[in-house]
PyMOL Python script that loads the backbone (N, CA, C, O; Angstrom):
from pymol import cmd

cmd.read_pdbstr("""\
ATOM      1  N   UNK A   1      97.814 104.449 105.654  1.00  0.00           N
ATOM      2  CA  UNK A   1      99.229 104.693 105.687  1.00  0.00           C
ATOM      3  C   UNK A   1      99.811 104.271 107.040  1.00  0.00           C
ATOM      4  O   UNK A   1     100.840 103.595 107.057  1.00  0.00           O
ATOM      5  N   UNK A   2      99.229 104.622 108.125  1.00  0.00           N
ATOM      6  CA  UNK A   2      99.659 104.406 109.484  1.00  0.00           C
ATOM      7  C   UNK A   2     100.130 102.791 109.577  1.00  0.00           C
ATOM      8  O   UNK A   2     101.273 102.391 109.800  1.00  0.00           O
ATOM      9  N   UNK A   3      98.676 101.808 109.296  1.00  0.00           N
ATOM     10  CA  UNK A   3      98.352 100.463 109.277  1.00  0.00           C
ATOM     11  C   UNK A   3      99.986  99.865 108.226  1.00  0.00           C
ATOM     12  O   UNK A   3     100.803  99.091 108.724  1.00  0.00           O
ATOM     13  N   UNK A   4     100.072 100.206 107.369  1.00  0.00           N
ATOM     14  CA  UNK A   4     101.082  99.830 106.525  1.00  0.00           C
ATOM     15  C   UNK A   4     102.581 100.433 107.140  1.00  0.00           C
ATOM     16  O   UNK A   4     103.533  99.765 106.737  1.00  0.00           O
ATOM     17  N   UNK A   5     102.889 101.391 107.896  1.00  0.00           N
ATOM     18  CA  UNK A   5     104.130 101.922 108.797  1.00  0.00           C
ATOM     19  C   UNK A   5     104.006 100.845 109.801  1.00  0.00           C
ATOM     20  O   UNK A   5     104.797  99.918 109.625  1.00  0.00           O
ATOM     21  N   UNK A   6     103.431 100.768 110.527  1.00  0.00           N
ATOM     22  CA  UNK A   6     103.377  99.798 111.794  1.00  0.00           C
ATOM     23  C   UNK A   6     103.943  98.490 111.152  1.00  0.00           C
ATOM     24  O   UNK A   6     104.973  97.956 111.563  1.00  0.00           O
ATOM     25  N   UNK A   7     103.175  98.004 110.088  1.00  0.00           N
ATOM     26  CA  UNK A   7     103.062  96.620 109.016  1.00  0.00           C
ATOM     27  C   UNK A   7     104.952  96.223 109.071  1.00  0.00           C
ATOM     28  O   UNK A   7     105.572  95.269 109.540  1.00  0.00           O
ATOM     29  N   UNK A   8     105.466  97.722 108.206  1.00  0.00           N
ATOM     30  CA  UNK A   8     106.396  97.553 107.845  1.00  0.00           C
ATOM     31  C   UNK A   8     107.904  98.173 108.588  1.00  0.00           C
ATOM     32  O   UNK A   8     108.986  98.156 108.001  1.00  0.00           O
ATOM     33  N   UNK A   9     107.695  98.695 109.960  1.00  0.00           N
ATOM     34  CA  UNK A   9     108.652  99.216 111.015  1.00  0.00           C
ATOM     35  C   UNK A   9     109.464  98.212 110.805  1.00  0.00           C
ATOM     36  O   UNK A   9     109.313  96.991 110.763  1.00  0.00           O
ATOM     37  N   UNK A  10     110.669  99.179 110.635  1.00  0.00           N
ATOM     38  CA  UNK A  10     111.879  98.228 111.172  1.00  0.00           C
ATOM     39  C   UNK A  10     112.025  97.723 112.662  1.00  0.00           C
ATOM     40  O   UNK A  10     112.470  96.674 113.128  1.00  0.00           O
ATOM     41  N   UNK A  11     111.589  98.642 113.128  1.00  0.00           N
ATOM     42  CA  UNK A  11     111.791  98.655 114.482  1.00  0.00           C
ATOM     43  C   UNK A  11     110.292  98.472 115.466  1.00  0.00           C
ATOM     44  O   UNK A  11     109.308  97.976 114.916  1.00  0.00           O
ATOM     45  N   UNK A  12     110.216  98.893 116.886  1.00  0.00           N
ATOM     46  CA  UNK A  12     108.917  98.173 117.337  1.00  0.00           C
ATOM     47  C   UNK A  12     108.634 100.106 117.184  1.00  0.00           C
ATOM     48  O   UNK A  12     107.482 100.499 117.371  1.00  0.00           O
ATOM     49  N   UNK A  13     109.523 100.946 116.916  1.00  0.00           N
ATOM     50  CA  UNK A  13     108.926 102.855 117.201  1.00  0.00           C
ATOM     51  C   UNK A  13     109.314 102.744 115.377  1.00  0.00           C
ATOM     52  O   UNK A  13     110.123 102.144 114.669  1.00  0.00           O
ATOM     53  N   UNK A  14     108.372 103.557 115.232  1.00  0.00           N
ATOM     54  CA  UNK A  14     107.849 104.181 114.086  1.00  0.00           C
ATOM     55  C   UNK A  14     108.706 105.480 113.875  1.00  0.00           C
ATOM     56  O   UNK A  14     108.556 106.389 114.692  1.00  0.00           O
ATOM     57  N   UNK A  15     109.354 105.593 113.119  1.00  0.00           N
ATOM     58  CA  UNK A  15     110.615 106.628 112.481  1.00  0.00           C
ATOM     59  C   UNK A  15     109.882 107.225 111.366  1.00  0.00           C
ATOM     60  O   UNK A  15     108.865 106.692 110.923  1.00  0.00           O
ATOM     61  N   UNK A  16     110.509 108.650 110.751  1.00  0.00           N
ATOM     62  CA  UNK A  16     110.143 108.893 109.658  1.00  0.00           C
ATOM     63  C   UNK A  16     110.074 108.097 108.591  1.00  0.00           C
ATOM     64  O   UNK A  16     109.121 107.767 107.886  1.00  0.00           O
ATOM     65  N   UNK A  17     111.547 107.752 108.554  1.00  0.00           N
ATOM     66  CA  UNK A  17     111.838 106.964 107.563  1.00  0.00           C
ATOM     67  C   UNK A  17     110.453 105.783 107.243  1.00  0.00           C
ATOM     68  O   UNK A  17     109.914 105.511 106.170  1.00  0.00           O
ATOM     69  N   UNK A  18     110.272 105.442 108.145  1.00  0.00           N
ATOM     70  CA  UNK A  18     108.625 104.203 108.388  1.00  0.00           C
ATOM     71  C   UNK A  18     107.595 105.121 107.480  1.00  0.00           C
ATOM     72  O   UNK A  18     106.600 104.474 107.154  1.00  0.00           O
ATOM     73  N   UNK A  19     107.607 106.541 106.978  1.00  0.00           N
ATOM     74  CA  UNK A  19     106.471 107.088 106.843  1.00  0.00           C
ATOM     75  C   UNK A  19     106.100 107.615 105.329  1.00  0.00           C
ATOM     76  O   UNK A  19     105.122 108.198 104.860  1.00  0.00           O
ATOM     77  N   UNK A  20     107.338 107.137 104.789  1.00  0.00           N
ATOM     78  CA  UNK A  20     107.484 107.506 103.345  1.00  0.00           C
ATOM     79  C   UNK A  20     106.927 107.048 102.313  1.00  0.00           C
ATOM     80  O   UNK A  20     107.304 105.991 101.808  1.00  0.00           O
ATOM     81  N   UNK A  21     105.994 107.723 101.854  1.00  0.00           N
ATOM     82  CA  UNK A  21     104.818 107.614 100.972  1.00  0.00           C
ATOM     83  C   UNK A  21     105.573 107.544  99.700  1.00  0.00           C
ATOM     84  O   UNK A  21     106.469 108.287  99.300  1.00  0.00           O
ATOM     85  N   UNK A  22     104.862 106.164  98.961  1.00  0.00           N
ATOM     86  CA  UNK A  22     105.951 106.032  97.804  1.00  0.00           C
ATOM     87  C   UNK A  22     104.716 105.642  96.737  1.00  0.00           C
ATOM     88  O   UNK A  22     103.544 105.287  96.853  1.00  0.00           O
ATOM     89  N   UNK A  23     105.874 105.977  95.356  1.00  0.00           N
ATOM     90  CA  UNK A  23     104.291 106.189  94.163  1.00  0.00           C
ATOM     91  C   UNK A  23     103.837 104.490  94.412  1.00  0.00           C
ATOM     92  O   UNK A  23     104.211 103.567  95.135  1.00  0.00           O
ATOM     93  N   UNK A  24     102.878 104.700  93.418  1.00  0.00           N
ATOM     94  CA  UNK A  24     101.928 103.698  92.863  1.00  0.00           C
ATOM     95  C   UNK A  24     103.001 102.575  92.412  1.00  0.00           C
ATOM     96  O   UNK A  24     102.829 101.393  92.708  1.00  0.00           O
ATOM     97  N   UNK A  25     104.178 103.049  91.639  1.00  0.00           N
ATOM     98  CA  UNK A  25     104.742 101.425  91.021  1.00  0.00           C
ATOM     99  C   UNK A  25     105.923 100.923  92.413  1.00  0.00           C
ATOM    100  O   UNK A  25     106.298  99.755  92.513  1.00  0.00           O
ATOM    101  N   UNK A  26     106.327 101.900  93.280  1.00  0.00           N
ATOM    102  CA  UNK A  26     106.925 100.940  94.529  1.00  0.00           C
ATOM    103  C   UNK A  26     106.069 100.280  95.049  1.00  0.00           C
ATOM    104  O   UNK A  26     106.360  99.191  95.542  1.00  0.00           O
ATOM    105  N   UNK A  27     104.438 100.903  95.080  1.00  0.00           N
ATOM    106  CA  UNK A  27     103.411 100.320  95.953  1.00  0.00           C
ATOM    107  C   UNK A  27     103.417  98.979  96.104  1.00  0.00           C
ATOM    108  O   UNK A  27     103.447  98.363  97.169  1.00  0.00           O
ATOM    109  N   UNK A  28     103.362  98.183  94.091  1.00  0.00           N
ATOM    110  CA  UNK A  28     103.164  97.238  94.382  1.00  0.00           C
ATOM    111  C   UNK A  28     104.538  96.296  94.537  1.00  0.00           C
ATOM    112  O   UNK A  28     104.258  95.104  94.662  1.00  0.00           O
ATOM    113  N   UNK A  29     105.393  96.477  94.546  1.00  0.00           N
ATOM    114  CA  UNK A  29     105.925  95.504  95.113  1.00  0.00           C
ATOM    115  C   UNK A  29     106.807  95.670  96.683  1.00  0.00           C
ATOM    116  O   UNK A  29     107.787  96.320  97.048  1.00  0.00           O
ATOM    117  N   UNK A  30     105.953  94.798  97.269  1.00  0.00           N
ATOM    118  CA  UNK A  30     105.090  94.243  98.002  1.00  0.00           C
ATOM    119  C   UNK A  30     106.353  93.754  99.414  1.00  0.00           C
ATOM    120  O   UNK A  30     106.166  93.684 100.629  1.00  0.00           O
ATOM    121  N   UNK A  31     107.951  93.422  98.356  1.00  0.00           N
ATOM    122  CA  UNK A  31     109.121  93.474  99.161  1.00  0.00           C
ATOM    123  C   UNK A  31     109.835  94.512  99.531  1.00  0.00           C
ATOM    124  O   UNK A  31     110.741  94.433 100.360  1.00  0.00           O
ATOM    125  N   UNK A  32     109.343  96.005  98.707  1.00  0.00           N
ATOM    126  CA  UNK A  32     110.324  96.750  98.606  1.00  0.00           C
ATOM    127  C   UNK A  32     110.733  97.434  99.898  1.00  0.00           C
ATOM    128  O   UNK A  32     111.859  97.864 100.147  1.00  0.00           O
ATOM    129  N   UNK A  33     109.400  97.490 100.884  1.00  0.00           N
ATOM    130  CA  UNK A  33     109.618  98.112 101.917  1.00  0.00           C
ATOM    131  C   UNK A  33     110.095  96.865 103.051  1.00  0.00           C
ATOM    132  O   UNK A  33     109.538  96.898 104.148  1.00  0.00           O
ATOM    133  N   UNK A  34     110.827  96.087 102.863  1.00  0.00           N
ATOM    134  CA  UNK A  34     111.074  95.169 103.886  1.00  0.00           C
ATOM    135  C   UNK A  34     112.736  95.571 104.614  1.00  0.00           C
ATOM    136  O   UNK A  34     113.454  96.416 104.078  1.00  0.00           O
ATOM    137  N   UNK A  35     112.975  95.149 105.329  1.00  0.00           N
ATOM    138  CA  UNK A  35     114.203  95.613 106.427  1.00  0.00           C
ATOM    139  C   UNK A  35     115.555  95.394 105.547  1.00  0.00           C
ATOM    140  O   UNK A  35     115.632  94.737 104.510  1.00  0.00           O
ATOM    141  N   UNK A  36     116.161  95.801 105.926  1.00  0.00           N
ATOM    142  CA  UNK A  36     117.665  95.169 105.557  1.00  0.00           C
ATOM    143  C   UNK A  36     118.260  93.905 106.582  1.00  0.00           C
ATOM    144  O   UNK A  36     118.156  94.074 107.797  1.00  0.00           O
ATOM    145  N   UNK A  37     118.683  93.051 106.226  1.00  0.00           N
ATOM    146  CA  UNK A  37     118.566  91.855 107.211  1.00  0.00           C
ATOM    147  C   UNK A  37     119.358  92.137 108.089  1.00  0.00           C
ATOM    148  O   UNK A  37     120.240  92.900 107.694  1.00  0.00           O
ATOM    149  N   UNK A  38     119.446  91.757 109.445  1.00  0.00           N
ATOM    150  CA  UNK A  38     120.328  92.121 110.362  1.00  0.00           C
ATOM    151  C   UNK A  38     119.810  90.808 111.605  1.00  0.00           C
ATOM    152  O   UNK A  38     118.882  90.017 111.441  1.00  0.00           O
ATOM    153  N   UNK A  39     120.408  90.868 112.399  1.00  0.00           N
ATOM    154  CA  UNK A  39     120.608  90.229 113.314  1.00  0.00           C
ATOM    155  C   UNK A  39     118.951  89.675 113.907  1.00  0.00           C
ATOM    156  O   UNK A  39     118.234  90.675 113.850  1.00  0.00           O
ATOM    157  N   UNK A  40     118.554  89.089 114.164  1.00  0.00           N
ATOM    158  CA  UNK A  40     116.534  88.683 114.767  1.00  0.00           C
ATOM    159  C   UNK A  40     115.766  89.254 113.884  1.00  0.00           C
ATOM    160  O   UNK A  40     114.551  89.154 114.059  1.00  0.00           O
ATOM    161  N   UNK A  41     116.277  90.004 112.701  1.00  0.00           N
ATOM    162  CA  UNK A  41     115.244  90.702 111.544  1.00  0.00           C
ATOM    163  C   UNK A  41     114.282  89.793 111.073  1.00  0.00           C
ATOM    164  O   UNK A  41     113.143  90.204 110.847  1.00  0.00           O
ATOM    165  N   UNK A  42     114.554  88.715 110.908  1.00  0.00           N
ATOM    166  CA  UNK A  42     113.669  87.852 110.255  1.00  0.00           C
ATOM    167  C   UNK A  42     112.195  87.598 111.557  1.00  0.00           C
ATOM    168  O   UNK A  42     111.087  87.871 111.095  1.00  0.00           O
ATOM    169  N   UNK A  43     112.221  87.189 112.816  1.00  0.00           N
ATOM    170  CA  UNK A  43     111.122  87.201 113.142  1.00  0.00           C
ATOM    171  C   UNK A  43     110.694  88.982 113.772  1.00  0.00           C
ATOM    172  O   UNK A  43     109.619  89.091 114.360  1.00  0.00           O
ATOM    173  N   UNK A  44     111.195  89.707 113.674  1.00  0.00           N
ATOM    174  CA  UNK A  44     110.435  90.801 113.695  1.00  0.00           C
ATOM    175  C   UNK A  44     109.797  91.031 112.767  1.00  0.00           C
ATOM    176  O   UNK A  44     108.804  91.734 112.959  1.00  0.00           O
ATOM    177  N   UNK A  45     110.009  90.669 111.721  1.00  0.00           N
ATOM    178  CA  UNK A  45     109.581  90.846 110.273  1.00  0.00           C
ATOM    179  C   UNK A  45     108.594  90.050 110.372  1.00  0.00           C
ATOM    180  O   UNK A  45     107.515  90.639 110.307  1.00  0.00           O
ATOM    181  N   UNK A  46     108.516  88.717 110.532  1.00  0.00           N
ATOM    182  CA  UNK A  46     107.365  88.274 109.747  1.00  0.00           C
ATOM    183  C   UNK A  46     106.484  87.645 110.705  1.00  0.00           C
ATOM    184  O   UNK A  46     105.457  87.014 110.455  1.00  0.00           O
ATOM    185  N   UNK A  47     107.200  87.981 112.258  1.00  0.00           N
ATOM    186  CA  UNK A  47     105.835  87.663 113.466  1.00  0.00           C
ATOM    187  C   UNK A  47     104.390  89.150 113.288  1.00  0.00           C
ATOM    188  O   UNK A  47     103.199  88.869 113.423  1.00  0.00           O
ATOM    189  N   UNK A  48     104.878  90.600 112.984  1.00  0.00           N
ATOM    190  CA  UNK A  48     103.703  91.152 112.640  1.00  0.00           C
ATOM    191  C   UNK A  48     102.843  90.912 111.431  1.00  0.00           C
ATOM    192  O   UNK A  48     101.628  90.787 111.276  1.00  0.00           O
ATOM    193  N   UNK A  49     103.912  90.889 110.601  1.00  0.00           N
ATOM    194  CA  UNK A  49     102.896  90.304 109.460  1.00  0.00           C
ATOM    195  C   UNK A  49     102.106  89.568 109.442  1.00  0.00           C
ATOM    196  O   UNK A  49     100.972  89.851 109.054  1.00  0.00           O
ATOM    197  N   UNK A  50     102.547  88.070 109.969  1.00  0.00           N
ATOM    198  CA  UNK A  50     101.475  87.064 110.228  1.00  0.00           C
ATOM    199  C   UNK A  50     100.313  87.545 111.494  1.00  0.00           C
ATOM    200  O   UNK A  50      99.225  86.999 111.677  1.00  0.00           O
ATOM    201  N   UNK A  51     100.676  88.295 112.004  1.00  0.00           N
ATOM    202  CA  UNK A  51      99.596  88.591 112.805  1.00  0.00           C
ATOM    203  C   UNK A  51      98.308  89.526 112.223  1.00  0.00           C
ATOM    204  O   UNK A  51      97.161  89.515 112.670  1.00  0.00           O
ATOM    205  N   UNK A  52      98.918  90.480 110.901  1.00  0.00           N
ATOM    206  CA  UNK A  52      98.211  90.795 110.433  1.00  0.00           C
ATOM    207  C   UNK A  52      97.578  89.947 109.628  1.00  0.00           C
ATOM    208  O   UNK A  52      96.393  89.757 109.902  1.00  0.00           O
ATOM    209  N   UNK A  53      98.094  89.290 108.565  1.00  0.00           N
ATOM    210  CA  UNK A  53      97.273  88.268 107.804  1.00  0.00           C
ATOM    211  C   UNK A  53      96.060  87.764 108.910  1.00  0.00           C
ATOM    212  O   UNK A  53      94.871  88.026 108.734  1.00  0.00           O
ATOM    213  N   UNK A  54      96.449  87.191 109.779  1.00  0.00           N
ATOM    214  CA  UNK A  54      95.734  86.425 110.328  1.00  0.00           C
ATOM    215  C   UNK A  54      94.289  87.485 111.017  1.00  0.00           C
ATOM    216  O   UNK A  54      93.157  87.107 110.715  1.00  0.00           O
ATOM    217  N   UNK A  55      94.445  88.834 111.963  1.00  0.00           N
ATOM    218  CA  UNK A  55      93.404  89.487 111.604  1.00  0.00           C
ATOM    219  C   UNK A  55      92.610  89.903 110.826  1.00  0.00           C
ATOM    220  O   UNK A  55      91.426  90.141 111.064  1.00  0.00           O
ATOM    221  N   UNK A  56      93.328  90.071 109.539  1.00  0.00           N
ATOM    222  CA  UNK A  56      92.675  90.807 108.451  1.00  0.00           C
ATOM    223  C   UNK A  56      91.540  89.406 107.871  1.00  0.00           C
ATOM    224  O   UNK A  56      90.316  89.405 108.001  1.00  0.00           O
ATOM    225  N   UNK A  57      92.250  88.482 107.333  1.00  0.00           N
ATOM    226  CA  UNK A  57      91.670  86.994 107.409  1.00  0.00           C
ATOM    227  C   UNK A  57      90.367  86.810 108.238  1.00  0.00           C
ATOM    228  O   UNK A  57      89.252  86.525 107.799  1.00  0.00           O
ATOM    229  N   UNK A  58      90.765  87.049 109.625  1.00  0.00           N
ATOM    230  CA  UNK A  58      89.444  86.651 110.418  1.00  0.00           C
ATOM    231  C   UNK A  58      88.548  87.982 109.738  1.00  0.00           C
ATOM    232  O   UNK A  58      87.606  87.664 109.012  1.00  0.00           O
ATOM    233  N   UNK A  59      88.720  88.925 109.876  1.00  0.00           N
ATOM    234  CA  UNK A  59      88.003  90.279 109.903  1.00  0.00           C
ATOM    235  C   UNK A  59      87.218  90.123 108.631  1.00  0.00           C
ATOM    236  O   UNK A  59      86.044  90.479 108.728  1.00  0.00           O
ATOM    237  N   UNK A  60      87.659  89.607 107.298  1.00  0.00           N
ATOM    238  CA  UNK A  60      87.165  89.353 106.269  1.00  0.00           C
ATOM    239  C   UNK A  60      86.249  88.315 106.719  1.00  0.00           C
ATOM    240  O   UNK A  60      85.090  88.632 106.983  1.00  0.00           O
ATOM    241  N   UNK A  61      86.652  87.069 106.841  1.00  0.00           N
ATOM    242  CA  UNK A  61      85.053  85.761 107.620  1.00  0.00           C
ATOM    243  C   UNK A  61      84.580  85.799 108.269  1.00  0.00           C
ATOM    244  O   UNK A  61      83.919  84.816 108.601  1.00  0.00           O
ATOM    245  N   UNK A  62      84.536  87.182 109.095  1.00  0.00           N
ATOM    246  CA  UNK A  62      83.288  87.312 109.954  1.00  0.00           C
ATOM    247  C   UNK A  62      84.106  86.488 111.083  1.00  0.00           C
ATOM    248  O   UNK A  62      83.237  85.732 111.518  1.00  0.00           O
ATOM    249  N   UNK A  63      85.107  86.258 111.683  1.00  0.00           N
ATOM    250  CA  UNK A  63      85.538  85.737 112.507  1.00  0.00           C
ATOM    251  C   UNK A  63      85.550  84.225 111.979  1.00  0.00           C
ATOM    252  O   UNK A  63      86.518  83.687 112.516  1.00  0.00           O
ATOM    253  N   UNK A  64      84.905  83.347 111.182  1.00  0.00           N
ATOM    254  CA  UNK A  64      84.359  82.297 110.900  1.00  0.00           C
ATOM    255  C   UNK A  64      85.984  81.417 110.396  1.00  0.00           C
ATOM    256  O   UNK A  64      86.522  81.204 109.310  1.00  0.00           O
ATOM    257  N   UNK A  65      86.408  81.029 112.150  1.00  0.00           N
ATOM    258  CA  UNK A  65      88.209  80.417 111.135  1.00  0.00           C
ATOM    259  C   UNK A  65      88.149  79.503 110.693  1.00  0.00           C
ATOM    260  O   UNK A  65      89.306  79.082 110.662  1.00  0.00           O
ATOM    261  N   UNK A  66      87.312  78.588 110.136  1.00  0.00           N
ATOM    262  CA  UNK A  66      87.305  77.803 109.570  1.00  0.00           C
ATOM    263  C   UNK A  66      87.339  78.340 107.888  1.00  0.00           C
ATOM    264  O   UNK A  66      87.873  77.674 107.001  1.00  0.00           O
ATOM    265  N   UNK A  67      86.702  79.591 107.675  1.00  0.00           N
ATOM    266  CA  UNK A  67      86.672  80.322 106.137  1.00  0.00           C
ATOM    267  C   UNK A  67      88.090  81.149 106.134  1.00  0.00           C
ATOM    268  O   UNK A  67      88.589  81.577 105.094  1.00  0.00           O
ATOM    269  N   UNK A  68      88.765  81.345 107.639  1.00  0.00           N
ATOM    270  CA  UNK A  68      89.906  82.300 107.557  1.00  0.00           C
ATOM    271  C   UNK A  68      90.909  81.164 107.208  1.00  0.00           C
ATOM    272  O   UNK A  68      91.413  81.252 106.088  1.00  0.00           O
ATOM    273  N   UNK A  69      91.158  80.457 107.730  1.00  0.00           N
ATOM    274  CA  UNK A  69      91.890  78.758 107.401  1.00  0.00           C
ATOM    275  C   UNK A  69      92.368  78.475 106.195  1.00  0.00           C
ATOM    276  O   UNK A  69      93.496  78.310 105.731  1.00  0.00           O
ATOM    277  N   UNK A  70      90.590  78.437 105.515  1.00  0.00           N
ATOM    278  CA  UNK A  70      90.801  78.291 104.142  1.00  0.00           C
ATOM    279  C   UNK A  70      91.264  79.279 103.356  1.00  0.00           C
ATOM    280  O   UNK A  70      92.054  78.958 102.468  1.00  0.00           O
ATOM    281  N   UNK A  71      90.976  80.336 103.470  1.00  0.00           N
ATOM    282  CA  UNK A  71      91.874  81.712 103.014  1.00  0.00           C
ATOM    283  C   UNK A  71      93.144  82.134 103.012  1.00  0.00           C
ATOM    284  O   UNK A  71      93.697  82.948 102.272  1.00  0.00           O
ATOM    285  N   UNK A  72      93.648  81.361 104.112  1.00  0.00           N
ATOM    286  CA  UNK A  72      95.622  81.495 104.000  1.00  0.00           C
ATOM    287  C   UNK A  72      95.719  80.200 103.290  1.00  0.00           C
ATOM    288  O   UNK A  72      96.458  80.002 102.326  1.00  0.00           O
ATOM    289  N   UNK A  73      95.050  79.467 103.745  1.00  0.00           N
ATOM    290  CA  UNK A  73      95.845  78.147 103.513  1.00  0.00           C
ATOM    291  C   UNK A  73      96.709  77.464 104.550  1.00  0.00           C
ATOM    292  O   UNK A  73      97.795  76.921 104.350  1.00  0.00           O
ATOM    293  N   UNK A  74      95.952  77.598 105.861  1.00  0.00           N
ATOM    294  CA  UNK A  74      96.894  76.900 107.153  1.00  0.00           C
ATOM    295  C   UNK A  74      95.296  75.960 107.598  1.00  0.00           C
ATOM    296  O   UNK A  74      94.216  75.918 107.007  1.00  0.00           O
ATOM    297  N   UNK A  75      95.618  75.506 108.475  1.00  0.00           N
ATOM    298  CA  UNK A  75      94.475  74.586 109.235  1.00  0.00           C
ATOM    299  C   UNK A  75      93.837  75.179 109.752  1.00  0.00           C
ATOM    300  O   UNK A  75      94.254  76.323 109.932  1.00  0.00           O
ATOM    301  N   UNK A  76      92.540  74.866 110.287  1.00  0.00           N
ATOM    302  CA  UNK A  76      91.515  75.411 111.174  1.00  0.00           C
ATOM    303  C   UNK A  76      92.495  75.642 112.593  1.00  0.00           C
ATOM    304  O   UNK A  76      92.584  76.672 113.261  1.00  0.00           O
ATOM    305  N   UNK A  77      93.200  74.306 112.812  1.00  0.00           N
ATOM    306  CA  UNK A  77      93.908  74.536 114.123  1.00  0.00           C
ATOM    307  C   UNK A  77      94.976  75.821 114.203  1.00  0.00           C
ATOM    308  O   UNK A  77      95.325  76.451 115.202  1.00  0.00           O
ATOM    309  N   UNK A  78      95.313  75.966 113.018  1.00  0.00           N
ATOM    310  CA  UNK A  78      96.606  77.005 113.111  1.00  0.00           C
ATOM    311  C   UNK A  78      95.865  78.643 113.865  1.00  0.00           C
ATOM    312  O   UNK A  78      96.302  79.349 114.773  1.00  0.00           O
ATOM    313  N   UNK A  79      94.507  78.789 112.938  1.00  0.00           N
ATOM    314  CA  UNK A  79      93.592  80.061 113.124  1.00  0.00           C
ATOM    315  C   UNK A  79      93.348  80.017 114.542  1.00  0.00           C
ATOM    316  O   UNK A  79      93.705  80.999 115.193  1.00  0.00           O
ATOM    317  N   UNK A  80      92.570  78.637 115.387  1.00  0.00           N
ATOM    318  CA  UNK A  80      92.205  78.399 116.403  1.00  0.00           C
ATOM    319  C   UNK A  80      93.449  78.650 117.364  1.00  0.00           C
ATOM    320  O   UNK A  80      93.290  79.111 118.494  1.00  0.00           O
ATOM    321  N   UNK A  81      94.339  78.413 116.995  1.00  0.00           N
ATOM    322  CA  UNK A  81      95.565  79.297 118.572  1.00  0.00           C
ATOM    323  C   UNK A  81      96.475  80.051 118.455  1.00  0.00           C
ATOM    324  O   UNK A  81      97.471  80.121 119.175  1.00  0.00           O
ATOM    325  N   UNK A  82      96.017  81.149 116.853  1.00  0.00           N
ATOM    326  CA  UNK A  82      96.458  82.558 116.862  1.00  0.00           C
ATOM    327  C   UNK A  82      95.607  82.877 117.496  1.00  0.00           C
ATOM    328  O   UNK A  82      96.132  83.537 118.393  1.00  0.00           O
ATOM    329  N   UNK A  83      93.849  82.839 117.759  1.00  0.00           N
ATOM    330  CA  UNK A  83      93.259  83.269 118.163  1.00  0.00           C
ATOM    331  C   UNK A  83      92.963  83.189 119.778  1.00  0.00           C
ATOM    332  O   UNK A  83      92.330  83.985 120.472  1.00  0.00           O
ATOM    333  N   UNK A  84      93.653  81.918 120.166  1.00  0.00           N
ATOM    334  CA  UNK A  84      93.559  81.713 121.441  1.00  0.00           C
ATOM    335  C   UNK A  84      94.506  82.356 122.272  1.00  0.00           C
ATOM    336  O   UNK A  84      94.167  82.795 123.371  1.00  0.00           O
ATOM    337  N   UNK A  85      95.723  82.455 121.826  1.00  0.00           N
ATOM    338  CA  UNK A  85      96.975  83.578 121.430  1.00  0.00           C
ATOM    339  C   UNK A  85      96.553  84.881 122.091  1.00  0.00           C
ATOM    340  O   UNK A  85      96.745  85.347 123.214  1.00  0.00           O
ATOM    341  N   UNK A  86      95.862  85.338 120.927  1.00  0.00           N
ATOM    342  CA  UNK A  86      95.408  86.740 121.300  1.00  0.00           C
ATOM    343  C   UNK A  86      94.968  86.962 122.193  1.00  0.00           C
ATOM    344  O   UNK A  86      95.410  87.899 122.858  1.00  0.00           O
ATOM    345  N   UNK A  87      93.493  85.929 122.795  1.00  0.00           N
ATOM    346  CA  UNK A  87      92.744  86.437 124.034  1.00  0.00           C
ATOM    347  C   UNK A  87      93.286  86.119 124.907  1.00  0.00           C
ATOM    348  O   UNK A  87      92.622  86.220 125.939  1.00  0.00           O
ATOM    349  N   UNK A  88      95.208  85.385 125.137  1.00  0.00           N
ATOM    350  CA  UNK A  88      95.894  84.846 126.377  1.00  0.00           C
ATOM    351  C   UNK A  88      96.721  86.811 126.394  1.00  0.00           C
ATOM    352  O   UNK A  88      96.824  87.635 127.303  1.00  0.00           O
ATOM    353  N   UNK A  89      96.966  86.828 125.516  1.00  0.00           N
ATOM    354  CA  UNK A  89      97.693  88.470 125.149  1.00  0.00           C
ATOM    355  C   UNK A  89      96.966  89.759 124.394  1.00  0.00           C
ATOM    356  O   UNK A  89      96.808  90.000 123.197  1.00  0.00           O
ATOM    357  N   UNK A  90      96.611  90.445 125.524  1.00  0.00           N
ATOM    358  CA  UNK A  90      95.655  91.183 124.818  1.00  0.00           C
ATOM    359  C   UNK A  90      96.552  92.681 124.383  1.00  0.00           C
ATOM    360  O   UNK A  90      96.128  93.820 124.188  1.00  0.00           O
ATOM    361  N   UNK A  91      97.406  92.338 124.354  1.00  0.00           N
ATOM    362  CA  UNK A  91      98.373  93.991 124.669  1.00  0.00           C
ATOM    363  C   UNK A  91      99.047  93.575 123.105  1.00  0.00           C
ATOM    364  O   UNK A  91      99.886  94.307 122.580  1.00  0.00           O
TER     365      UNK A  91
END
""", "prot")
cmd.dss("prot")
cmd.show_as("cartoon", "prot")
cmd.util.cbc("prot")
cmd.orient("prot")
């Protein structure tokens, strides 16, 4: 639940509202918890996300980005400098 609040914060602080446990048929879709658009919403929105894909991705191949690559569907290079990314920003 936490992992999926963070996922889906409107904001960079975590509000109640962020914490609202919803049944099984909001679960799956997959937009419902997304922002209301507003002003820079769009890359707050979808710079964590992709950061998650892209961990969860590696975390599934064993780190192996050449299998994480193939799993989104971006290039080896794309994996190779999220990851280089990360170890320039470790915070």
């Amino acid at each position: 639940m936490l992992e999926r609040s963070v996922l889906y914060a409107r904001d960079e602080v975590i509000r109640g509202e962020d914490l609202l446990i919803t049944d099984n048929q909001q679960a799956k879709d997959m937009f419902a918890a997304l922002p209301e658009p507003k002003q820079g919403s769009l890359s707050r929105t979808i710079s964590p996300s992709r950061k998650q894909l892209f961990l969860r991705a590696l975390a599934a191949c064993k780190g192996n980005q050449s299998e994480a690559a193939a799993m989104l569907g971006v290039s080896k290079q794309a994996v190779n400098k999220f990851v280089a990314g990360q170890s320039d920003n470790p915070g």
